[in-house]
N, CA, C and O atoms as a DFTB+ gen file, in Angstrom:
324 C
 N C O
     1  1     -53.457      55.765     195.539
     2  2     -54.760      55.217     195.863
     3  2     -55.760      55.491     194.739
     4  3     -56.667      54.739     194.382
     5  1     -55.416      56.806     194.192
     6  2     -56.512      56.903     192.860
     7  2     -56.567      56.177     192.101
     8  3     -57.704      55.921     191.704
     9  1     -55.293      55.363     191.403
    10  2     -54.919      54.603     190.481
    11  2     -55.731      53.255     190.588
    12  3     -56.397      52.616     189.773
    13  1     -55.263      52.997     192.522
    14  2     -55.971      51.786     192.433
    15  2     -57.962      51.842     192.016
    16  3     -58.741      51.156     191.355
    17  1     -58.022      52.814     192.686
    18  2     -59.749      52.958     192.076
    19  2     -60.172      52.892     190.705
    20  3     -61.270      52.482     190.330
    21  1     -59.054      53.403     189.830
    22  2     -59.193      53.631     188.696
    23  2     -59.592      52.066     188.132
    24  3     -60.625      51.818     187.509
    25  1     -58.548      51.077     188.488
    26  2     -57.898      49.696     187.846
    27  2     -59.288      48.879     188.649
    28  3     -59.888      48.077     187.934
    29  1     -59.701      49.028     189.816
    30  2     -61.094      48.476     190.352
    31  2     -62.282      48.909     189.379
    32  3     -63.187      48.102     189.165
    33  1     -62.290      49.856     188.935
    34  2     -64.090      50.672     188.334
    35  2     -63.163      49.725     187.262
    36  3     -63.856      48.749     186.974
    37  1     -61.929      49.663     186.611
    38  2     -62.154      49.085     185.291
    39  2     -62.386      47.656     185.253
    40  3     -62.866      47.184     184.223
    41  1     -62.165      47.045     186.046
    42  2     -62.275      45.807     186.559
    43  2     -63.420      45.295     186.789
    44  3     -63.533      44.099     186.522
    45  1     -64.631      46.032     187.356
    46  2     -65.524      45.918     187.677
    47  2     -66.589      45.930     186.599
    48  3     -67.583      45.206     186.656
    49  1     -66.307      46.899     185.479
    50  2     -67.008      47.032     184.712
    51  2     -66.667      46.266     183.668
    52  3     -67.343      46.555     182.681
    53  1     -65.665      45.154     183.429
    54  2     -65.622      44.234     183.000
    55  2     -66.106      43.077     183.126
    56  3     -66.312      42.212     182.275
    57  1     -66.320      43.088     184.450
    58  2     -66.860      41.892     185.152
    59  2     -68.153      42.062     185.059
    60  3     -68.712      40.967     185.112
    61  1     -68.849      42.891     184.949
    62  2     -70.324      43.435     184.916
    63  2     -70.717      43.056     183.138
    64  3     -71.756      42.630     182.635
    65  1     -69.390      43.429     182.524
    66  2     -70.062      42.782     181.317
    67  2     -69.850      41.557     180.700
    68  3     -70.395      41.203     179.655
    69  1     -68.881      40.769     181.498
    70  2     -68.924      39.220     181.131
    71  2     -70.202      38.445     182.140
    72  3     -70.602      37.321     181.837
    73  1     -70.648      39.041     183.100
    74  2     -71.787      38.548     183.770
    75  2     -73.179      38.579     183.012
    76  3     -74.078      37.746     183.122
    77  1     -73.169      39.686     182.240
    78  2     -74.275      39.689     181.548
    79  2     -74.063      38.765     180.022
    80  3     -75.026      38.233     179.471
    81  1     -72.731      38.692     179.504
    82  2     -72.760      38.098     179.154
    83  2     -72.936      36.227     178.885
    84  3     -73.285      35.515     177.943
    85  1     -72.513      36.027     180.168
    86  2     -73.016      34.393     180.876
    87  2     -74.685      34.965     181.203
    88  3     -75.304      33.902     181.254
    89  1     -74.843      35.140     181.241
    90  2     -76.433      35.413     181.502
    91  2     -77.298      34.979     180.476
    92  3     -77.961      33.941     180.462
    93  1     -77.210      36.202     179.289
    94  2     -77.462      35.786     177.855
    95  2     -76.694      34.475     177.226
    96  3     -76.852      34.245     176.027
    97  1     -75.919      33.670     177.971
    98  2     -75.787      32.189     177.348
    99  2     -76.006      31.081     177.874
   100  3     -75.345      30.051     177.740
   101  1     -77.278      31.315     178.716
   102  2     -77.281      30.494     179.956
   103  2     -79.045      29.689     179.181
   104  3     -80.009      30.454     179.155
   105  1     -79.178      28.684     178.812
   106  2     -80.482      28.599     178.731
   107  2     -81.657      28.508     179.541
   108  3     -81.500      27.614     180.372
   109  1     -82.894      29.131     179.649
   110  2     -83.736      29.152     180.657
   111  2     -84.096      27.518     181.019
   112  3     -84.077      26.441     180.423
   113  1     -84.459      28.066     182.475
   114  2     -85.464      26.983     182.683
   115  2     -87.011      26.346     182.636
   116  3     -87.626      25.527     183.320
   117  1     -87.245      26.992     181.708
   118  2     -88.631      26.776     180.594
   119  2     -88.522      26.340     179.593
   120  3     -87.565      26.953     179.120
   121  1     -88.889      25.595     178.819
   122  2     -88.228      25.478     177.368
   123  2     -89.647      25.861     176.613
   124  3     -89.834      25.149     175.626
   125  1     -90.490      26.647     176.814
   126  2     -91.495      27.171     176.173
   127  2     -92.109      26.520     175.109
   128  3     -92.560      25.381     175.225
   129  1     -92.169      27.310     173.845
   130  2     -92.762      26.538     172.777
   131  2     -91.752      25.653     171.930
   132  3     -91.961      25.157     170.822
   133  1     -90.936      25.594     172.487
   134  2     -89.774      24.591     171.594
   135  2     -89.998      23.156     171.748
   136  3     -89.744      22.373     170.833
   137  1     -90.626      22.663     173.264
   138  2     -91.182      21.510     173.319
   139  2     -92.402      21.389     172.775
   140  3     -92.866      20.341     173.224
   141  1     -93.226      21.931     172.001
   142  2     -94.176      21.547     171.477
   143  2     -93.498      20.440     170.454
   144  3     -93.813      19.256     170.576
   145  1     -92.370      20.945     169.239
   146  2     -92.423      20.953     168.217
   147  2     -91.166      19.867     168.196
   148  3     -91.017      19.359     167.085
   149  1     -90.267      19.429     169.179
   150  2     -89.367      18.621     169.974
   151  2     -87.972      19.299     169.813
   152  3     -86.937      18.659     169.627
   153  1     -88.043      20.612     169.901
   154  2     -86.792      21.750     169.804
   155  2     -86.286      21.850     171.043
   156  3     -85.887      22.985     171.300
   157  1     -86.198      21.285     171.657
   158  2     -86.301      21.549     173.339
   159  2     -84.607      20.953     173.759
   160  3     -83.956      21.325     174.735
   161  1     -84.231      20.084     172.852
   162  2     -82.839      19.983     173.191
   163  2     -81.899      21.177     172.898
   164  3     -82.365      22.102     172.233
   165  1     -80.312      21.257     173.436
   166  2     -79.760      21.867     173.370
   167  2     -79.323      21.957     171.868
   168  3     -79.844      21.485     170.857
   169  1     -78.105      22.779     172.064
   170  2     -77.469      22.808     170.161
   171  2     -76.480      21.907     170.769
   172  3     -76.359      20.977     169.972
   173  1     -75.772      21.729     171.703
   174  2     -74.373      20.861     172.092
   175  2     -74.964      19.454     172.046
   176  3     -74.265      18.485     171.748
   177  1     -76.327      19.348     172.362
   178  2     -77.033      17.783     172.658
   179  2     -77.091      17.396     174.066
   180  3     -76.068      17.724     174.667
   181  1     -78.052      16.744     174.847
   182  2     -78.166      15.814     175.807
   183  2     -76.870      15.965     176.874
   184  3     -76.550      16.945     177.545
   185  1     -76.498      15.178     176.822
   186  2     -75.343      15.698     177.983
   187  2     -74.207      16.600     177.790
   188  3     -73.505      16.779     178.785
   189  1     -73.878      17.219     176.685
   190  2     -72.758      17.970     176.868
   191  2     -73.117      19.313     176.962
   192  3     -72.287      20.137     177.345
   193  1     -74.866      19.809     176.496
   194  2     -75.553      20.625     177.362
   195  2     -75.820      21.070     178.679
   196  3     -75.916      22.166     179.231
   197  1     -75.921      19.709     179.060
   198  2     -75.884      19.707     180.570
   199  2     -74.693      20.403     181.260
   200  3     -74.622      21.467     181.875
   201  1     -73.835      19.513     180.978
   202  2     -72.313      20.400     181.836
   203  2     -72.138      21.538     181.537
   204  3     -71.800      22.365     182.384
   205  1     -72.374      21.926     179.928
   206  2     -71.966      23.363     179.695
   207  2     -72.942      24.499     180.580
   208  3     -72.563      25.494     181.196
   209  1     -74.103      24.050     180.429
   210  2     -75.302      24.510     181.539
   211  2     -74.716      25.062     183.080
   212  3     -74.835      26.240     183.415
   213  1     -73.999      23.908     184.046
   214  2     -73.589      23.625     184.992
   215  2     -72.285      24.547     184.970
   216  3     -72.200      25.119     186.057
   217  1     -71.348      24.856     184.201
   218  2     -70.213      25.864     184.235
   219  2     -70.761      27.122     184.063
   220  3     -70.554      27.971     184.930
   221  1     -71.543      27.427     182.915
   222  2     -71.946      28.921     182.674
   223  2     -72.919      29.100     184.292
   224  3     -73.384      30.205     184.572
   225  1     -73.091      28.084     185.085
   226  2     -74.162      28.713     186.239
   227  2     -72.970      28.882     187.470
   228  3     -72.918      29.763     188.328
   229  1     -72.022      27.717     187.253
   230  2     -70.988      28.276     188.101
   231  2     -70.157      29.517     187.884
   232  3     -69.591      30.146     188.778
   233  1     -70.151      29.736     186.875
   234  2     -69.174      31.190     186.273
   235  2     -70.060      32.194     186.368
   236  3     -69.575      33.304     186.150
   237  1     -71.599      32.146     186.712
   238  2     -72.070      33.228     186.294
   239  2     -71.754      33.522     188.136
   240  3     -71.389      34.624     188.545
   241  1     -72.014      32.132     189.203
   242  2     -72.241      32.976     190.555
   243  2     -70.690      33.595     190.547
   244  3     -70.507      34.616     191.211
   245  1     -69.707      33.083     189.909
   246  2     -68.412      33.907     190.595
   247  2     -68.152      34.747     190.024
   248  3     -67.089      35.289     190.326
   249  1     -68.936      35.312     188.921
   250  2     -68.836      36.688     188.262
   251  2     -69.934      37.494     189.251
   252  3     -69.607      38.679     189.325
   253  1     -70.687      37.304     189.738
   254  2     -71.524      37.879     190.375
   255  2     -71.397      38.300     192.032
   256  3     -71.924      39.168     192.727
   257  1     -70.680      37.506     192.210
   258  2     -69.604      37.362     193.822
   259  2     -68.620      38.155     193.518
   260  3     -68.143      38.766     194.475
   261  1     -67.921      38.444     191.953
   262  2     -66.948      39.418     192.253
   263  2     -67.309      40.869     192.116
   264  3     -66.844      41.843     192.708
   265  1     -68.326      40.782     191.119
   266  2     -69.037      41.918     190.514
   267  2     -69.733      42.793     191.845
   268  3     -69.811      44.018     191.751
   269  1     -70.228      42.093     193.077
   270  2     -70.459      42.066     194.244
   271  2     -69.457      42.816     195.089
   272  3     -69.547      43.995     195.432
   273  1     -68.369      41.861     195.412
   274  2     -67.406      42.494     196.090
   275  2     -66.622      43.599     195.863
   276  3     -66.163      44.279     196.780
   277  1     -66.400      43.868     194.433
   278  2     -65.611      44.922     193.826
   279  2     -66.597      46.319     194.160
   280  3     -66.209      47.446     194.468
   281  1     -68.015      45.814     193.983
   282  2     -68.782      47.333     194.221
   283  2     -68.807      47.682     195.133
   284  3     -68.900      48.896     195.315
   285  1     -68.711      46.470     196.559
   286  2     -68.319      47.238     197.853
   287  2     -67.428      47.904     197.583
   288  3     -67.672      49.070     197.271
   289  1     -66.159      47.468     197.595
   290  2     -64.719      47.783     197.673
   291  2     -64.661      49.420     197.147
   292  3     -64.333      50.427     197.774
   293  1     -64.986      49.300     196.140
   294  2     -65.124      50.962     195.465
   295  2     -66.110      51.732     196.192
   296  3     -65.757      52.902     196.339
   297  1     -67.196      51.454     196.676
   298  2     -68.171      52.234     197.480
   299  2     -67.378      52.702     198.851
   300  3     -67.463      53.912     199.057
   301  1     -66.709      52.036     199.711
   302  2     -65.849      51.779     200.638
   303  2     -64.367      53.358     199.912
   304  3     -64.088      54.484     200.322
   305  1     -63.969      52.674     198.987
   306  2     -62.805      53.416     198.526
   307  2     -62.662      55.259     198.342
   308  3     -61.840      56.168     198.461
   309  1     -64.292      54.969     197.922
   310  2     -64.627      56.252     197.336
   311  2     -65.062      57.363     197.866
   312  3     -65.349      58.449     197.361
   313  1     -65.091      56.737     199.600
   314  2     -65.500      57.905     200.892
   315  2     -66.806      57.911     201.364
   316  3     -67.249      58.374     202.415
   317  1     -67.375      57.323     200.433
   318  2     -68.885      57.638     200.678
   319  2     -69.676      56.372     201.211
   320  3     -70.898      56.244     201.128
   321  1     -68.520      55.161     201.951
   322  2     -69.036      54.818     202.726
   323  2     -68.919      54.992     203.912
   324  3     -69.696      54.447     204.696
C-alpha cells in the first residue's frame, strides 16, 4: 500500500505540473494592449488559434479533474481522512 502512495504523490505532482503548465499556454481572455496596435491575433492565426485555444481548455479541465481526484485519493490513503 505504501508503494501505491508513493506512485499516486508521483503522479500527482506531475499532473500538478503539466496543469500549470496548460495554464501558462492558454491565452487570456483580454487581449489588453495588443489590440491597440492590431497584435491581438494569435501566433497560429485566426482559426487554428481557436481550436488550439479549445484543447489546451479541454486538457487543462482534465488535468485539473485529475489533479483533483488524485488529492482526494492520497488525503483518503494517508489516514488523515
Amino acid at each position: 500500500m505504501n508503494g501505491f502512495v508513493i506512485v499516486l504523490a508521483v503522479l500527482n505532482i506531475i499532473i500538478s505540473l503539466g496543469l500549470v503548465i496548460l495554464v501558462i499556454f492558454q491565452e487570456g481572455n483580454a487581449k489588453g494592449l495588443g489590440a491597440i496596435s492590431g497584435g491581438a491575433d494569435t501566433f497560429f492565426g485566426k482559426s487554428k488559434g481557436r481550436s488550439m485555444d479549445r484543447i489546451l481548455k479541454k486538457l487543462t479541465t482534465l488535468a485539473a479533474g485529475l489533479f483533483g481526484a488524485f488529492t482526494i485519493i492520497l488525503y483518503l490513503l494517508t489516514g488523515r481522512g
